[in-house]
MDTraj code that builds the backbone (N, CA, C; nanometers):
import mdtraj as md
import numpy as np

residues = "UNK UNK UNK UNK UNK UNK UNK UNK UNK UNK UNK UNK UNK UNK UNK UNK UNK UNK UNK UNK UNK UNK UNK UNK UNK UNK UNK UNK UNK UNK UNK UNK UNK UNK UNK UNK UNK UNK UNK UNK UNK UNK UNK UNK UNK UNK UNK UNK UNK UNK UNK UNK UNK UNK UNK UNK UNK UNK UNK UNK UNK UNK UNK UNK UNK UNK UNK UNK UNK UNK UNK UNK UNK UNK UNK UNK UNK UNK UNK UNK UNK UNK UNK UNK UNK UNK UNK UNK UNK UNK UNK UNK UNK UNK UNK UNK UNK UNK UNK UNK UNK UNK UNK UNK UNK UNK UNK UNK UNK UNK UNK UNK UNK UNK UNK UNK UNK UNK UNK UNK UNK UNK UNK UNK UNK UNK UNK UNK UNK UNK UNK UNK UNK UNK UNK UNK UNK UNK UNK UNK UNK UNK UNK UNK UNK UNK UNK UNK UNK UNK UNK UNK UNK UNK UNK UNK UNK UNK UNK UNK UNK UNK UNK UNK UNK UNK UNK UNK UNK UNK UNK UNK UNK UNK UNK UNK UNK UNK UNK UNK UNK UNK UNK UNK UNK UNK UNK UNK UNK UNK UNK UNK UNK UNK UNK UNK UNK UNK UNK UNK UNK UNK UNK UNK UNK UNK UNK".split()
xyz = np.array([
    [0.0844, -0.1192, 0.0000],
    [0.0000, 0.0000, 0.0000],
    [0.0879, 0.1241, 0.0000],
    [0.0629, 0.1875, -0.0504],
    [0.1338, 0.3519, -0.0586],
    [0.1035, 0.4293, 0.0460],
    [0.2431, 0.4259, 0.0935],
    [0.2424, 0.5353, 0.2252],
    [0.2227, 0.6971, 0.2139],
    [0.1451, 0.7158, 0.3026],
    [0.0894, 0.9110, 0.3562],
    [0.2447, 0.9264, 0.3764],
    [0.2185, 1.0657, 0.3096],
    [0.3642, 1.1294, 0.2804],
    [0.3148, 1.2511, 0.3318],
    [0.4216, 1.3763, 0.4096],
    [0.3777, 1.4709, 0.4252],
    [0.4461, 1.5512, 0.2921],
    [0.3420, 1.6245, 0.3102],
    [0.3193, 1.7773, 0.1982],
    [0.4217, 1.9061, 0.2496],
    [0.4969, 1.9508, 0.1094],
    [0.5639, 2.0269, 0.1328],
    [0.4425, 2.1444, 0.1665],
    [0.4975, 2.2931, 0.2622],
    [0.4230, 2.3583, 0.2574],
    [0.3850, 2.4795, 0.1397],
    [0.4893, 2.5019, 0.0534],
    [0.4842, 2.5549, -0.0661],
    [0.5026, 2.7303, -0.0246],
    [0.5405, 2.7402, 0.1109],
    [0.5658, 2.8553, 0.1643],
    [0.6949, 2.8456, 0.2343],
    [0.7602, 2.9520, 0.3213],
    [0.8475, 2.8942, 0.4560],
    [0.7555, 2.9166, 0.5735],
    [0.8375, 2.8749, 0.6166],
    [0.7386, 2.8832, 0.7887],
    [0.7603, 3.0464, 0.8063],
    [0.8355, 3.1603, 0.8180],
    [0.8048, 3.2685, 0.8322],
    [0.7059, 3.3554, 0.7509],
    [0.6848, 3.2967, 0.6533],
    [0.5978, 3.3491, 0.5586],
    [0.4312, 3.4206, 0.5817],
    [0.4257, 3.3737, 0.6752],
    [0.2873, 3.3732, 0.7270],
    [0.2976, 3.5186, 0.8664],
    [0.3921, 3.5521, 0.8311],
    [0.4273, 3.6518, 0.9972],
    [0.3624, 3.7507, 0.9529],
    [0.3585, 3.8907, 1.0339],
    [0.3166, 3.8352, 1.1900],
    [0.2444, 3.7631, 1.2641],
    [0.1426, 3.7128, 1.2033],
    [0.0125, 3.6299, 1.2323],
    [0.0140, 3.4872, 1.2811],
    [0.1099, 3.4480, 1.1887],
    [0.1378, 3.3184, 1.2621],
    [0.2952, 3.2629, 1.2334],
    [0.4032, 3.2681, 1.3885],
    [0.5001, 3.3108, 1.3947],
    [0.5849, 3.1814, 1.3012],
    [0.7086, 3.1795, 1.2596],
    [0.7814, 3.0901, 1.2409],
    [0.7957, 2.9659, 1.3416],
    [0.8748, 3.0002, 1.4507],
    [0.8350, 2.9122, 1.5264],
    [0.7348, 2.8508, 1.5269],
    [0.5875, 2.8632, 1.5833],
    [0.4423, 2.7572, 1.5546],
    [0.4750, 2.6676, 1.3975],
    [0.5014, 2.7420, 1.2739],
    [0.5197, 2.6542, 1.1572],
    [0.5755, 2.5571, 1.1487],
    [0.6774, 2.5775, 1.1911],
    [0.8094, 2.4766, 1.1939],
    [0.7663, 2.3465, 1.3000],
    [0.6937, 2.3812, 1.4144],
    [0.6204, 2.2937, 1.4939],
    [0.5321, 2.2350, 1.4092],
    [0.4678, 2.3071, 1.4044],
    [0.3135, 2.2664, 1.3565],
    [0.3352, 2.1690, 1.2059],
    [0.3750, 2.2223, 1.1411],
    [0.4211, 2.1045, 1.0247],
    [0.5115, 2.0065, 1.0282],
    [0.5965, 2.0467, 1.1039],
    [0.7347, 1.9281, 1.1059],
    [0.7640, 1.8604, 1.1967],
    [0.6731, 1.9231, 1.3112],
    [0.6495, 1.7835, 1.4225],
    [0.5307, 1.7052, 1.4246],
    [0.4399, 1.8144, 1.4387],
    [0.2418, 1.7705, 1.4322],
    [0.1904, 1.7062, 1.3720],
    [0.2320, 1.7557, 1.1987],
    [0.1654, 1.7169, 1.1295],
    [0.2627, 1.5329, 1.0881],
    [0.3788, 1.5683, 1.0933],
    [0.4518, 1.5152, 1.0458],
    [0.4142, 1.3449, 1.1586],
    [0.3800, 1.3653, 1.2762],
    [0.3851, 1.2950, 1.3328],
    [0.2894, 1.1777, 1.3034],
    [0.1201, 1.2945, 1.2596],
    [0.0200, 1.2136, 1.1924],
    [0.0392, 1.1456, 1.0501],
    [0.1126, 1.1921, 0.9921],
    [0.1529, 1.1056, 0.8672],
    [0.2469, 0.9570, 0.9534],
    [0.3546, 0.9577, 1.0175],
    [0.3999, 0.8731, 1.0643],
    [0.3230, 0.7608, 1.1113],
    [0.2607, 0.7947, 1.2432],
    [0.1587, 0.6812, 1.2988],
    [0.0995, 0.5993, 1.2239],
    [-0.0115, 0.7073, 1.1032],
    [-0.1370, 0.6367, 0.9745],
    [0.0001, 0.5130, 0.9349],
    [0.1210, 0.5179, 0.8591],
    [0.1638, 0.4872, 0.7949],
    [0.1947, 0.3273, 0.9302],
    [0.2456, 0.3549, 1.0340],
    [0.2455, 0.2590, 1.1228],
    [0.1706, 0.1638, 1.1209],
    [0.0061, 0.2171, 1.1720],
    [-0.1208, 0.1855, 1.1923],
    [-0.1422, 0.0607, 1.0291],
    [-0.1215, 0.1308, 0.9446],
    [-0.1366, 0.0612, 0.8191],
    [-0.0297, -0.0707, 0.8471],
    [0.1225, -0.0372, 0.8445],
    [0.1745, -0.1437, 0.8837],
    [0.1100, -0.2943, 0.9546],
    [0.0813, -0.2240, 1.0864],
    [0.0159, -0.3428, 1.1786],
    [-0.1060, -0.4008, 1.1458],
    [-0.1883, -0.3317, 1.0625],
    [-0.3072, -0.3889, 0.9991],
    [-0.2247, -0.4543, 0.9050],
    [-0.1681, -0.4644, 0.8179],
    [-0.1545, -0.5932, 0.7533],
    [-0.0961, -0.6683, 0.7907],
    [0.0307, -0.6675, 0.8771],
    [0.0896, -0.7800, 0.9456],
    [-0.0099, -0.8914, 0.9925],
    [-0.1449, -0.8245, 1.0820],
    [-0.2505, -0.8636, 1.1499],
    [-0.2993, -0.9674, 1.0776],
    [-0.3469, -0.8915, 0.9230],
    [-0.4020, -0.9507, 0.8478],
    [-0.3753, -1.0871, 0.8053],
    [-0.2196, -1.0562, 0.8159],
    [-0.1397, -1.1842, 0.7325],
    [-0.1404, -1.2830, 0.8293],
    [-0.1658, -1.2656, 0.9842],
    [-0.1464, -1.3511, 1.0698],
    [-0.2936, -1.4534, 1.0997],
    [-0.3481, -1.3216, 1.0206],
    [-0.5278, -1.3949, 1.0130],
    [-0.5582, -1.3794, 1.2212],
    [-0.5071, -1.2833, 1.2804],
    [-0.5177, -1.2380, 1.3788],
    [-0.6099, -1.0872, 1.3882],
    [-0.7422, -1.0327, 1.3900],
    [-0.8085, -0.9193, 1.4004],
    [-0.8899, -0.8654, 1.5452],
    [-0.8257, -0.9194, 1.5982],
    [-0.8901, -0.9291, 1.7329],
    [-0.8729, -0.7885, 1.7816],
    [-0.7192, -0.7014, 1.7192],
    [-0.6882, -0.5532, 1.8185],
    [-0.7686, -0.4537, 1.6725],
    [-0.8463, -0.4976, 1.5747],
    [-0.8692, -0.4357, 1.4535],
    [-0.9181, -0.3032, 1.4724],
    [-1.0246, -0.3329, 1.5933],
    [-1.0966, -0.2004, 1.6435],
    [-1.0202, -0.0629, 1.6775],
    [-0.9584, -0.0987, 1.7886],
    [-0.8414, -0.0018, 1.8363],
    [-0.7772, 0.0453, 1.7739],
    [-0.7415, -0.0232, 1.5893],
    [-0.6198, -0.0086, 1.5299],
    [-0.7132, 0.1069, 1.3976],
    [-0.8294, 0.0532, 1.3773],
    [-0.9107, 0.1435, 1.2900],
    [-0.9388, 0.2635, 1.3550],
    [-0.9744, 0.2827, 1.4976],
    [-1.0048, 0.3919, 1.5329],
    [-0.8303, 0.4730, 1.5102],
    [-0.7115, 0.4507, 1.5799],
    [-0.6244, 0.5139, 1.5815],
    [-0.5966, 0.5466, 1.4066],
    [-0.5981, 0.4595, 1.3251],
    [-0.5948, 0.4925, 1.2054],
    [-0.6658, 0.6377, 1.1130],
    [-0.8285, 0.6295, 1.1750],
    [-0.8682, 0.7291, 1.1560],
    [-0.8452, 0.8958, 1.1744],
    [-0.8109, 0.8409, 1.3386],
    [-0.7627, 1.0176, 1.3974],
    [-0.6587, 1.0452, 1.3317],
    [-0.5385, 0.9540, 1.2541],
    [-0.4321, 1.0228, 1.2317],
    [-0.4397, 1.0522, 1.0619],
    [-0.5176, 1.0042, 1.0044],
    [-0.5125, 0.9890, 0.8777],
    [-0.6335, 1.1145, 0.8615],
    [-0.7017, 1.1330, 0.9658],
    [-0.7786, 1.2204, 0.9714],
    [-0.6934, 1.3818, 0.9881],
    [-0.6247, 1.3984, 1.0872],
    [-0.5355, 1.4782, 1.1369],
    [-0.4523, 1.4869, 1.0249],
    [-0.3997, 1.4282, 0.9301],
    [-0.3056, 1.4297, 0.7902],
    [-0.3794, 1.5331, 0.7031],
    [-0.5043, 1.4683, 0.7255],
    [-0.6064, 1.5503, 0.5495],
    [-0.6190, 1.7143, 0.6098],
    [-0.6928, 1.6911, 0.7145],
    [-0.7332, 1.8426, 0.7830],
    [-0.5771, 1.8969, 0.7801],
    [-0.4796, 1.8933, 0.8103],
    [-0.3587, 2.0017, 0.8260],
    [-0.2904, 2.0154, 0.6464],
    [-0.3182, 1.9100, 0.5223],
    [-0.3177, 1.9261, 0.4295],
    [-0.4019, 2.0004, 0.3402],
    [-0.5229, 2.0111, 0.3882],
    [-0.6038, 2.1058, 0.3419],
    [-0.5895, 2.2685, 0.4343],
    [-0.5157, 2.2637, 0.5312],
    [-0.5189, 2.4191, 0.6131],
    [-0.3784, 2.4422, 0.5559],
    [-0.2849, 2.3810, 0.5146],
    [-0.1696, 2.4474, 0.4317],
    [-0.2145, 2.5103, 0.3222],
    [-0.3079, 2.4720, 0.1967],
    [-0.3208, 2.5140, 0.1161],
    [-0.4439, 2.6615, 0.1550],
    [-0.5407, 2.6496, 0.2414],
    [-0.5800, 2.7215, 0.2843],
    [-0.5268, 2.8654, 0.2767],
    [-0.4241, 2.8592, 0.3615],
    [-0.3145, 2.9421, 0.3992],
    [-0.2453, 3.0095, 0.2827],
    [-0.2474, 3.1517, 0.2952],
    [-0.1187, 3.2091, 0.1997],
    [-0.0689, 3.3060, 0.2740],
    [0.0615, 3.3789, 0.2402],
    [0.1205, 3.4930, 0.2136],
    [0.0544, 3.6092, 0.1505],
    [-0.0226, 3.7183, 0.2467],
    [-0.0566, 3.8149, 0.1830],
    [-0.1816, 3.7458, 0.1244],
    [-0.2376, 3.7008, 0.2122],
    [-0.4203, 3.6507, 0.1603],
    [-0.4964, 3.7320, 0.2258],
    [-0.6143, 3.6798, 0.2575],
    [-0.7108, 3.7296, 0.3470],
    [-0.8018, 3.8187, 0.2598],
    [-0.8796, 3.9219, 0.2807],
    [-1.0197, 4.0087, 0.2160],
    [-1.1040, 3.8919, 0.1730],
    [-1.1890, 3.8970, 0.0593],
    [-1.3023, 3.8214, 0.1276],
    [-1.3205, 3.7436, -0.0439],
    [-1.3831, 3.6652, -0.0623],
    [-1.4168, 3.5328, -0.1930],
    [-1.4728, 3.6341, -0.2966],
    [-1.4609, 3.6299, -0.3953],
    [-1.5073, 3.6632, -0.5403],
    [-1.6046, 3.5349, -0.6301],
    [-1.6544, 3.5531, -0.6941],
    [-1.7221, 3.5075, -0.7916],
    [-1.8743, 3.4068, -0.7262],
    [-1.8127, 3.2263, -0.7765],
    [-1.9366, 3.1333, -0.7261],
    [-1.9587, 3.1507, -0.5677],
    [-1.8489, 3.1094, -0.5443],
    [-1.8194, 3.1161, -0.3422],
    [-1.8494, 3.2072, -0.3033],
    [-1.8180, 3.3356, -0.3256],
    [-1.8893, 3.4431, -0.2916],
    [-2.0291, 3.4532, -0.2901],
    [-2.0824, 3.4020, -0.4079],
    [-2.2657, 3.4451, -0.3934],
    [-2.3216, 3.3193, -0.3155],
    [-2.3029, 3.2063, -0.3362],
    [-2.2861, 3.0474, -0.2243],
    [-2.2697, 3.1334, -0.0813],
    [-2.1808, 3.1694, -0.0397],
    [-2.1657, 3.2273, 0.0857],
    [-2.2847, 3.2966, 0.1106],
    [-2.2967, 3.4162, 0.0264],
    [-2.4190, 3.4518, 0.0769],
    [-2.5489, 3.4394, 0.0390],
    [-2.5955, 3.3294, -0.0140],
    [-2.6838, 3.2680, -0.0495],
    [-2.7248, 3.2075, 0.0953],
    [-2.5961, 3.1568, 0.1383],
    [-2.6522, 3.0005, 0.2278],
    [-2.6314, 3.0886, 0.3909],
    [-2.5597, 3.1801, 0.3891],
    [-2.4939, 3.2572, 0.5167],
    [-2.6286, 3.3887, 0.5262],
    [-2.6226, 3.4350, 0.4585],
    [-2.6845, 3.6164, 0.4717],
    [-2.6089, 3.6870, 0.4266],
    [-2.4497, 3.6708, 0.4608],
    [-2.3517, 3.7368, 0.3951],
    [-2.1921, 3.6885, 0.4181],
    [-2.1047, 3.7544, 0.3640],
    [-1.9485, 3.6806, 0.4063],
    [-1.9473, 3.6982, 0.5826],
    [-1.9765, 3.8472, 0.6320],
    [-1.9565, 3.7909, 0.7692],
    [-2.0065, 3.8053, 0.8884],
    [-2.1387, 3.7199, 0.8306],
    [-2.2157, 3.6129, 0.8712],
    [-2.1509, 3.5099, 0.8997],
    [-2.0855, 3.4450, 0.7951],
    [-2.0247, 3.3220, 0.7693],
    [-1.8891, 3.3279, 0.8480],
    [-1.8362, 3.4250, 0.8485],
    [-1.7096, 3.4739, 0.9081],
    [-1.7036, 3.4436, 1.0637],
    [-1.8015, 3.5307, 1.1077],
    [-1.8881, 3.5035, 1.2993],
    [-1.8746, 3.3609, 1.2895],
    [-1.9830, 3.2859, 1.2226],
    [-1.9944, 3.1676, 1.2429],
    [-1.9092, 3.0681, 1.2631],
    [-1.8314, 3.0674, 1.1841],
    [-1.7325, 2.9313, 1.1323],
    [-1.6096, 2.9699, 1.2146],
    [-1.5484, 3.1167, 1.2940],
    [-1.4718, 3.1404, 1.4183],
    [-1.5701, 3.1253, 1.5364],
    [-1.7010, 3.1065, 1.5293],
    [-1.7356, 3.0683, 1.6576],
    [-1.7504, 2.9090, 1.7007],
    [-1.7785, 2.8962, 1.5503],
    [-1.7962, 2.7090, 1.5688],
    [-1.6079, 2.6803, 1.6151],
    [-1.5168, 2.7336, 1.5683],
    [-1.3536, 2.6960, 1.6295],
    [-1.2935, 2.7826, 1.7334],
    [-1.3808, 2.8618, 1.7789],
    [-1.3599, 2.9111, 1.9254],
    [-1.4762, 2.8001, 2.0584],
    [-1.5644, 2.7717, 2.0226],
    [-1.6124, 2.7090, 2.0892],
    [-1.6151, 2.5806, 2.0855],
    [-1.5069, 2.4684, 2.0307],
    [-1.5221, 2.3877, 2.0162],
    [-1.4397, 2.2974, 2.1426],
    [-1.5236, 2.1686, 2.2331],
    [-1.4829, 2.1481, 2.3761],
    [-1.3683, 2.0726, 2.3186],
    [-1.2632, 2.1151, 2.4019],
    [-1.1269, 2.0627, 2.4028],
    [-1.0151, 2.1143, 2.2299],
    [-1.0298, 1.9558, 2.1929],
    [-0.8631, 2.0015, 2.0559],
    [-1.0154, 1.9520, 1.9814],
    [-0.9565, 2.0226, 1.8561],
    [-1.0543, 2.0574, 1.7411],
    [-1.0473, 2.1139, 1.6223],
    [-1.1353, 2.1591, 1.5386],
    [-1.1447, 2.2475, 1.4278],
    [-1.2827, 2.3044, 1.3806],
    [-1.2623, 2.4377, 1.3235],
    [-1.3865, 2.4559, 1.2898],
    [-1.3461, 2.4870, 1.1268],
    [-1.4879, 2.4589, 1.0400],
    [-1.4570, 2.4007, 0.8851],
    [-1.5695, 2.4220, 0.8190],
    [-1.5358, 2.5023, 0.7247],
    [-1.6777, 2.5510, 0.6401],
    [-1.6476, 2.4494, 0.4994],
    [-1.7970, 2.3714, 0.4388],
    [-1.7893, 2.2556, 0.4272],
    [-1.8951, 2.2428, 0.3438],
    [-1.9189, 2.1864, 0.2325],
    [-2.0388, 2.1381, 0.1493],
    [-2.0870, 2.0561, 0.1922],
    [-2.2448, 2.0761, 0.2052],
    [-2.3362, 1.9901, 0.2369],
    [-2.3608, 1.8591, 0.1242],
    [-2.3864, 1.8235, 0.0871],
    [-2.4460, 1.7181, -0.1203],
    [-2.5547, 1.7405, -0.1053],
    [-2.6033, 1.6535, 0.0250],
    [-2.7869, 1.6545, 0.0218],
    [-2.8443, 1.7556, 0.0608],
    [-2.8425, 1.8814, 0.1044],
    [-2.9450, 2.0109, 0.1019],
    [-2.8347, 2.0789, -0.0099],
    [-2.7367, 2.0279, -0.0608],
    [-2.6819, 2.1726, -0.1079],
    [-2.6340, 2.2736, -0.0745],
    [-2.5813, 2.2617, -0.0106],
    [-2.5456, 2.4147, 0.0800],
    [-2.3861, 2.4091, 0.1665],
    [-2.3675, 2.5488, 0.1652],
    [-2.2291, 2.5535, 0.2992],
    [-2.2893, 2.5496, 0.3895],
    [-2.1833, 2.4797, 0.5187],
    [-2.2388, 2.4713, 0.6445],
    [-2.1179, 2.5025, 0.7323],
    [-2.1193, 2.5125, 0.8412],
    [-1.9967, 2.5197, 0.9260],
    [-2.0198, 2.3870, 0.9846],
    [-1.9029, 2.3478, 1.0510],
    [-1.8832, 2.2312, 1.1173],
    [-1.7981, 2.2200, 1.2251],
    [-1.8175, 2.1647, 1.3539],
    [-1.7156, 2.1434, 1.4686],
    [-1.6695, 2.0094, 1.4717],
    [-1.5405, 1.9605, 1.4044],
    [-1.4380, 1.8467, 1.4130],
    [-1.4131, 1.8817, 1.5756],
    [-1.4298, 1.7693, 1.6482],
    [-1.3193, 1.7615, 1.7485],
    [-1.2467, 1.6206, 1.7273],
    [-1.1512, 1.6744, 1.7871],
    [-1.0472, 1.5761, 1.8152],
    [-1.0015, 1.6423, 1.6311],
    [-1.0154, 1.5241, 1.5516],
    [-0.9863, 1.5251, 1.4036],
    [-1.1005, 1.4591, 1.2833],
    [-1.2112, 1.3935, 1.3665],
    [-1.3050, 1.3030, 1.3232],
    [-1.4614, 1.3847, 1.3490],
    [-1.5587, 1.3948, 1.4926],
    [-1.6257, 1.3910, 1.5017],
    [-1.7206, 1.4933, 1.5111],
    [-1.8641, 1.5151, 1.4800],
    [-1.8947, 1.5724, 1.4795],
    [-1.9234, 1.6247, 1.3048],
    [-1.8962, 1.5541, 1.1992],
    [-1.9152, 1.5513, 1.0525],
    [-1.9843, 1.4722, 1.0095],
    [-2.1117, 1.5868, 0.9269],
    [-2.1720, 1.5333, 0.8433],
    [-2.1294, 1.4428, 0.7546],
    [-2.1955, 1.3397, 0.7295],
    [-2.1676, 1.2344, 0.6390],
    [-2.1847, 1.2769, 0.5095],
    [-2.0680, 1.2931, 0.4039],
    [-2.0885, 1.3109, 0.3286],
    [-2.0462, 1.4492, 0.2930],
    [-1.9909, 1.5026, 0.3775],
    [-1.9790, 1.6517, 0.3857],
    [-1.8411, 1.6335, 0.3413],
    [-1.8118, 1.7982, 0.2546],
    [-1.6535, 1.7715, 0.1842],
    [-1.6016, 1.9409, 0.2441],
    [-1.4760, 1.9005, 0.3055],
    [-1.4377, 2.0236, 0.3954],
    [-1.4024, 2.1037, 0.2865],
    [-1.3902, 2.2572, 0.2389],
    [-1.3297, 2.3288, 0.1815],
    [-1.2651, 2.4338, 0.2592],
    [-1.2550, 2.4548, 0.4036],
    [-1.1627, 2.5377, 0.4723],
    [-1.1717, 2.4791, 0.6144],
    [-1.0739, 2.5155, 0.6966],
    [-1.0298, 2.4673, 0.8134],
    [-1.0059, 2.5949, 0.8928],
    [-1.0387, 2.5817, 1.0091],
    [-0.9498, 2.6513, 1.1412],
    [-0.9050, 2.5339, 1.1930],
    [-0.7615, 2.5178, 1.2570],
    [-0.7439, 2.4931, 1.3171],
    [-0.7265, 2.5215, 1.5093],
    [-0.7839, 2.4312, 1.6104],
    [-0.8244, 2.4925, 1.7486],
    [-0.7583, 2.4186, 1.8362],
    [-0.6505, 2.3643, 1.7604],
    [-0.5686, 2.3009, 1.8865],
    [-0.4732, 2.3429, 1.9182],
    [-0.4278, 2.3438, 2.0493],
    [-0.3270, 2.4318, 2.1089],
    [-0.2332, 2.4673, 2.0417],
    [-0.1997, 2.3651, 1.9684],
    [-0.0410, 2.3738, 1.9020],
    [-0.0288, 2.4560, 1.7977],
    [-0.1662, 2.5024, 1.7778],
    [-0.2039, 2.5958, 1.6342],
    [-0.1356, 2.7053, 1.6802],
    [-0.1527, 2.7872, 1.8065],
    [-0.1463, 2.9130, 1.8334],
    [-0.0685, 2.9146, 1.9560],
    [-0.0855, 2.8594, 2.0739],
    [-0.0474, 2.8724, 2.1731],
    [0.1300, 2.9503, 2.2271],
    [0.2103, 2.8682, 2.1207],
    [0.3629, 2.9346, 2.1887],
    [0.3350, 3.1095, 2.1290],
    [0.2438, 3.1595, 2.0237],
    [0.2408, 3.2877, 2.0274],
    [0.1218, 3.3876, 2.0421],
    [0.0269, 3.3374, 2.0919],
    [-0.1074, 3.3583, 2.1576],
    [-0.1403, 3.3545, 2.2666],
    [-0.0854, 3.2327, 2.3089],
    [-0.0943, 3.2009, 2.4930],
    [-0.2484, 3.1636, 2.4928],
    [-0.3071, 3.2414, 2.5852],
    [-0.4297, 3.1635, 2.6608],
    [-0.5402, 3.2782, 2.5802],
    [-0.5023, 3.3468, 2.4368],
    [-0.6035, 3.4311, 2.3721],
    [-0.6293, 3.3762, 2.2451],
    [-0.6928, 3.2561, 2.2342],
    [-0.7087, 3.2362, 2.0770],
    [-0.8249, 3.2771, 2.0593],
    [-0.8977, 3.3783, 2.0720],
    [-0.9758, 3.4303, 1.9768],
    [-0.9045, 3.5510, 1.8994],
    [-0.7866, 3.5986, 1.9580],
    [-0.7078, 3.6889, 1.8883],
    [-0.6263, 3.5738, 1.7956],
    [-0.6344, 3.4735, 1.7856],
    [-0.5646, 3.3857, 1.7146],
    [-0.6823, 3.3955, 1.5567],
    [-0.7730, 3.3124, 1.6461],
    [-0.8948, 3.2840, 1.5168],
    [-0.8941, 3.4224, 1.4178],
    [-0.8713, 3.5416, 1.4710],
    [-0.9171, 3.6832, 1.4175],
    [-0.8298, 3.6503, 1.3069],
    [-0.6952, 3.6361, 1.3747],
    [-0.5953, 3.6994, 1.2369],
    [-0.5816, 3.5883, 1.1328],
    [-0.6279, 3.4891, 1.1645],
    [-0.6064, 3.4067, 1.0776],
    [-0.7183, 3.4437, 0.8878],
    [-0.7824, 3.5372, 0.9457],
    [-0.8495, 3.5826, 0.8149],
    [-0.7652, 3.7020, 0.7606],
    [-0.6839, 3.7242, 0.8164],
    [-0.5566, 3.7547, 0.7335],
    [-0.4735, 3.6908, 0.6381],
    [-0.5293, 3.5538, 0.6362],
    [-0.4130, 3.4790, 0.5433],
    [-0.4783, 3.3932, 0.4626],
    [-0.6032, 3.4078, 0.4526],
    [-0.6555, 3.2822, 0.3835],
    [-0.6948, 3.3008, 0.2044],
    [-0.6213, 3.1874, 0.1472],
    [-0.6282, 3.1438, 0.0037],
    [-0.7502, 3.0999, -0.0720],
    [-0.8167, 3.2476, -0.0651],
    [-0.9730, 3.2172, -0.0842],
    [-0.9610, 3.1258, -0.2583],
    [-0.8446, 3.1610, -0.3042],
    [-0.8502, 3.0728, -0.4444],
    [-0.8675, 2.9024, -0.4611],
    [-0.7891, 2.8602, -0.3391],
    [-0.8217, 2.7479, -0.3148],
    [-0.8976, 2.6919, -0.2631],
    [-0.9381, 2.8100, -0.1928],
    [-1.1080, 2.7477, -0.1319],
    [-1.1952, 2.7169, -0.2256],
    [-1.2265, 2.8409, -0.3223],
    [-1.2811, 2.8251, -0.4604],
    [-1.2795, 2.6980, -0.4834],
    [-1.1305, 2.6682, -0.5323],
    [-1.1285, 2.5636, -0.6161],
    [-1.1769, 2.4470, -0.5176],
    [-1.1675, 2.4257, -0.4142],
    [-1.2274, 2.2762, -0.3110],
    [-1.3655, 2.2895, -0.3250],
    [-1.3886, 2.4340, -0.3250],
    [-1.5807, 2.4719, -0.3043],
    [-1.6510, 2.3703, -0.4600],
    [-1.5663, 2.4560, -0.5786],
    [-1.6218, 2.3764, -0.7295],
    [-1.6071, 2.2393, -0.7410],
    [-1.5105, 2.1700, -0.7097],
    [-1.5162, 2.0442, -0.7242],
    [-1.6351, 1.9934, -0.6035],
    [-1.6271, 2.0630, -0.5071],
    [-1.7188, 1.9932, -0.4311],
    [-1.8695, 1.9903, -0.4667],
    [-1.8790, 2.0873, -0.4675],
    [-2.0246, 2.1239, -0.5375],
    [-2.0735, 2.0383, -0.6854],
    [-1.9939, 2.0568, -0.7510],
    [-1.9943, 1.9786, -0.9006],
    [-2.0653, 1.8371, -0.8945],
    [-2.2097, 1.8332, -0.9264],
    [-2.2559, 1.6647, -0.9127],
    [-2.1840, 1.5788, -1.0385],
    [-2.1400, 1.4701, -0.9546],
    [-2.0581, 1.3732, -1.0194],
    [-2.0806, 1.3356, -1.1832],
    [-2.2685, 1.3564, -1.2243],
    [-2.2332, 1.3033, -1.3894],
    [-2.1604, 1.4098, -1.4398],
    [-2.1994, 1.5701, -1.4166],
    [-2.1548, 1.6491, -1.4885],
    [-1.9643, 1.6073, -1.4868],
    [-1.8955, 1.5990, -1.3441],
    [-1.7672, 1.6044, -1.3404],
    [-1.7515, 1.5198, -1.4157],
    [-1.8182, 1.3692, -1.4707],
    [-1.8044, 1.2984, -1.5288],
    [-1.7845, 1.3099, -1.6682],
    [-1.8472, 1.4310, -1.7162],
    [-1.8481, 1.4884, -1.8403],
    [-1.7166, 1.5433, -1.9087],
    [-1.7124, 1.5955, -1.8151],
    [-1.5449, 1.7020, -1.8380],
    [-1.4825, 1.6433, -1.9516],
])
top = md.Topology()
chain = top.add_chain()
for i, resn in enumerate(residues, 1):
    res = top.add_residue(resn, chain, resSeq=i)
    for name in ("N", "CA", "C"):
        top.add_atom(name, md.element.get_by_symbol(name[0]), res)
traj = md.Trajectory(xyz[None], top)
């Protein structure tokens, strides 16, 4: 099976300053994230060894840990691209009128989706997200890296709300964290996660 690889960030870790310091980057990707790619790739290991032994008895334990980390991989791969240098102001075009179609307005949506990742109990994320079956953006509270998601729901942006996001340069204020982080965000790639997501499958099929 092909091993989870971590993702270059396509930035440096200072790149993102003042808002979010070098230091946190260099953590946050090259230990954090890096760590959840490691484990999944583990986790996978021992599931097939298991397999081969025709032994499934620890399968449970080993699927759940599998999830959080493979889970924890996608969410910090999708908040890199999120992320730019000199981003932030607010969506243009489909996403834009989607936003305020489904919101009232951008910030509407803005309140919301920092309150769903300021209030979320314990480590977490908050994630604005296509619905399939009503159609629509929604916000969403991931905790941990898994729960709390609609089935079926396809993330197109992330906050991240776990300590390690903010803490060595925030301390005990992440709502001054959540703020600035709309300083940096790659509404282009949101776009682009929003269209594919949205896109019902015969048409993509068409292409």
């Amino acid at each position: 099976m092909k091993p989870y690889v971590l993702p270059d960030l396509g930035y440096d870790f200072a790149a993102l300053e003042p808002y979010i310091s070098a230091e946190i980057m260099a953590l946050h990707h090259g230990k954090h994230h890096k760590a959840y790619v490691e484990k999944a790739n583990e986790v996978i290991e021992t599931i097939d060894e298991a397999r081969a032994k025709n032994d499934l008895s620890s399968l449970a334990a080993l699927e759940k840990a599998l999830a959080f980390n493979v889970s924890g991989h996608v969410l910090h791969s999708i908040l890199w691209k999120n992320l730019m240098p000199q981003g932030g102001g607010v969506p243009r075009g489909e996403l834009a009128r989607r936003i305020a179609q489904d919101f009232g307005s951008f910030e509407a949506m803005k309140g919301q989706l920092t309150e769903a990742a300021a209030t979320v109990l314990g480590s977490g994320w908050g994630a604005l997200a296509w619905e399939p079956t009503a159609k629509r953006l929604v916000t969403l509270q991931i905790h941990d890296h898994q729960s709390n998601v609609a089935q079926g729901a396809v993330v197109v942006m992330v906050i991240d709300a776990w300590e390690h996001a903010y803490y060595l340069q925030y301390k005990n204020q992440k709502a001054a964290f959540f703020e600035a982080v709309w300083n940096l965000w790659n509404w282009a790639d949101v776009a682009d996660r929003f269209e594919r997501a949205s896109v019902p499958v015969a048409a993509e099929q068409t292409r």
